[in-house]
N, C-alpha and C positions, 0 to 999 in steps of 0.2 A: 452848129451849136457854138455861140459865143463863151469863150470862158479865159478865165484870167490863170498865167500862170506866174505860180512863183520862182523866181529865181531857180533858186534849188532844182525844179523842174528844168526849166529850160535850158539849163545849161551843162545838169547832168543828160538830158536826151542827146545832147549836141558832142560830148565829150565820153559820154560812158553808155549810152543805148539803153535796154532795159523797159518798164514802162515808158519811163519819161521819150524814152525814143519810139515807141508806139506812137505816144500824144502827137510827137512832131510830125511823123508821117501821116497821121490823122489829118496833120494839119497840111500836108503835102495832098494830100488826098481830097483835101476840101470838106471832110466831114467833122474841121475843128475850127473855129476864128476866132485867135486872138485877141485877146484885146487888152491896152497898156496904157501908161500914162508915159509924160517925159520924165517922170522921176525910176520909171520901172525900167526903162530901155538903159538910162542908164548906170543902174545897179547892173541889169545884164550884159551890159557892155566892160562895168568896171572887174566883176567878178570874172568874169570869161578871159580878160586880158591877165589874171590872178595864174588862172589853171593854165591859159596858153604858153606861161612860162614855166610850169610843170609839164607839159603835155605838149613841148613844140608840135608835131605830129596832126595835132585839129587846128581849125581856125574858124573863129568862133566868127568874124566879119561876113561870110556871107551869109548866114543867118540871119543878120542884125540888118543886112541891106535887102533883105527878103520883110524882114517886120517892115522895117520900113515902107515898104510900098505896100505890102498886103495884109497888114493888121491894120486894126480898128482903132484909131487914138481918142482918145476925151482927154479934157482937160480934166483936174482934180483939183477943187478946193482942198485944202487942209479940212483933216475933221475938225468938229470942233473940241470934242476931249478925246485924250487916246481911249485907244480900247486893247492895245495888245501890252502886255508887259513890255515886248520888245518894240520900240517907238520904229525901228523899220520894217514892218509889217503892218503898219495903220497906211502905207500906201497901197495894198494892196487891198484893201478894205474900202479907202476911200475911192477907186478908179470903180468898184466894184458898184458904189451907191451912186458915181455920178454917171456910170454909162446901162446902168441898168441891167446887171447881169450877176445872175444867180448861183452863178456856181466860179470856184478857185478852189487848183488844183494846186498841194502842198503838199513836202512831207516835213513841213516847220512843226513840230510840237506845238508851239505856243501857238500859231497861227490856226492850228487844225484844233485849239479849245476852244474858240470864238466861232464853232461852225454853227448856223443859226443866227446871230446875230444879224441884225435887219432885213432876214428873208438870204442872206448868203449862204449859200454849204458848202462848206472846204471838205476836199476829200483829197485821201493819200491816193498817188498816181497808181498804183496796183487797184485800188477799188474805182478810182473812175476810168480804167481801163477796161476794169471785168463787168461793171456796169452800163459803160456807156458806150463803149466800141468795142466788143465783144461779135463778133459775128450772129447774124439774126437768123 
């Protein structure tokens, strides 16, 4: 299942577990494929170097060197008018319309009132957990 994650996700899976660390192992697992623009890798790159100085303890680099080779990149045009209050979260919307993919996983408030918008569904990582990798 291709799906876009937000920040917030990906970096809470990587430093704090919980869903968000479900998803990644999902994605260890092969039952999850990323997918990112270069403005997403490096918001997770910037944020993660944030918490690494709170959190000497993780390291956020091999993760970022695992995207690297094993997610799914698209380029992204710019939208053309925003659509989130918050202007950093029109990038995960717009990787969402150029690589065709339905679903991004948040737990942004503002990001997660735009679920719908162009066939997209943002869902908090607790419900695309208990929906989507849940044991069958």
């Amino acid at each position: 299942m291709r799906v876009i994650l937000d920040t917030n996700v990906f970096v809470s899976g990587v430093f704090f577990g919980g869903p968000p660390g479900r998803i990644l192992a999902a994605w260890r697992d092969g039952r999850v494929q990323p997918v990112l623009s270069a403005e997403i890798l490096e918001e997770y790159r910037r944020v993660g170097q944030i918490l690494g100085g709170r959190y000497p303890g993780v390291d956020l680099e091999p993760f970022l060197a695992l995207l690297a080779v094993h997610a799914d990149f698209v380029d992204t045009p710019a939208l053309p008018e925003p659509v989130s209050s918050d202007p950093d979260d029109d990038k995960f919307l717009a990787c969402a319309v150029a690589a065709g993919v339905t679903m991004i996983v948040s737990g942004d408030k503002d990001l997660v009132e735009h679920s719908g918008w162009r066939g997209v569904h943002i869902l908090r990582p607790r419900r695309f957990v208990d929906e989507y990798l849940a044991a069958p």
